[in-house]
C-alpha positions in Angstrom: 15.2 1.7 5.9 13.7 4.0 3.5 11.0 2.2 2.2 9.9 1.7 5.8 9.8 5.6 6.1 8.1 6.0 3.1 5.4 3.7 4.1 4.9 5.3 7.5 4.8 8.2 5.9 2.4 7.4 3.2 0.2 5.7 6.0 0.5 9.2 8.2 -1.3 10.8 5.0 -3.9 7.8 4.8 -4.9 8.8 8.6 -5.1 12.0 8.3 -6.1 13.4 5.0 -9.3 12.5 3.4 -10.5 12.9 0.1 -7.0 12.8 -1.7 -7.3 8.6 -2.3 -8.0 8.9 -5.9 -5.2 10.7 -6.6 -2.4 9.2 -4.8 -3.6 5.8 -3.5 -2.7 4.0 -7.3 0.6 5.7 -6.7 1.5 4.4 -3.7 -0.1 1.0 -4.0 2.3 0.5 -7.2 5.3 1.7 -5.0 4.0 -0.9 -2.4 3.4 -3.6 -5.3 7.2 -2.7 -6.4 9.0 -3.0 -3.1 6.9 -6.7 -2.2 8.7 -8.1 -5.0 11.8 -7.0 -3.8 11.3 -7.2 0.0 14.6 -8.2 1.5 13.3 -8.4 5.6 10.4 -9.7 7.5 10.0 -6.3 9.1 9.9 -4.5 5.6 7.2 -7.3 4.3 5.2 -7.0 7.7 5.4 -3.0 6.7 4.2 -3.3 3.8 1.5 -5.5 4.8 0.5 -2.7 6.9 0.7 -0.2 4.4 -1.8 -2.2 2.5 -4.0 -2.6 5.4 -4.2 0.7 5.6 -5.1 1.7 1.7 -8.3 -0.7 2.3 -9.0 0.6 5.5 -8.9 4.4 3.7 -10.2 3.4 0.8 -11.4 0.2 0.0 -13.2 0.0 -3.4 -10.2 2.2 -4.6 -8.0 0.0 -3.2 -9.3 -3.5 -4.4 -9.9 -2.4 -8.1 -6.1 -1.3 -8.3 -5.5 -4.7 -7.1 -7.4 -6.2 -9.8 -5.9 -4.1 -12.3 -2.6 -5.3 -11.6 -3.4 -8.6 -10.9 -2.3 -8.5 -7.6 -4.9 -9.0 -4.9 -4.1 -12.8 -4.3 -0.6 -12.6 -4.3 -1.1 -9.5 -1.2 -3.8 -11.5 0.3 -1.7 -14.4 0.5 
């Protein structure tokens, strides 16, 4: 139940604050990263999912190279 808060949350500050992706979006993208490996529900997974979407959406190419990075973009594609 809190990682579904925290994700609404960090989507809330997606929405609505620009300019502060480089900062935080590695951040939360681990956090995200962390909590897929450990997802326990459907509606956490769908979540984070969502929270994902939403990093691309703000900021893609910011997005996609932390991805890359960590190796990760197939497995959250998938």
């Amino acid at each position: 139940m809190l990682a579904l808060s925290g994700i609404s949350l960090a989507n809330a500050v997606l929405e609505n604050i620009k300019g502060v992706g480089p900062q935080i979006l590695p951040g939360i993208l681990d956090l995200y990263l962390q909590e897929l490996q450990n997802v326990g529900t459907t509606d956490l997974k769908v979540m984070l999912l969502q929270g994902f979407m939403m990093a691309i959406w703000y900021d893609c190419n910011t997005t996609l190279c932390h991805l890359e990075l960590r190796q990760a973009t197939k497995y959250v594609l998938e």
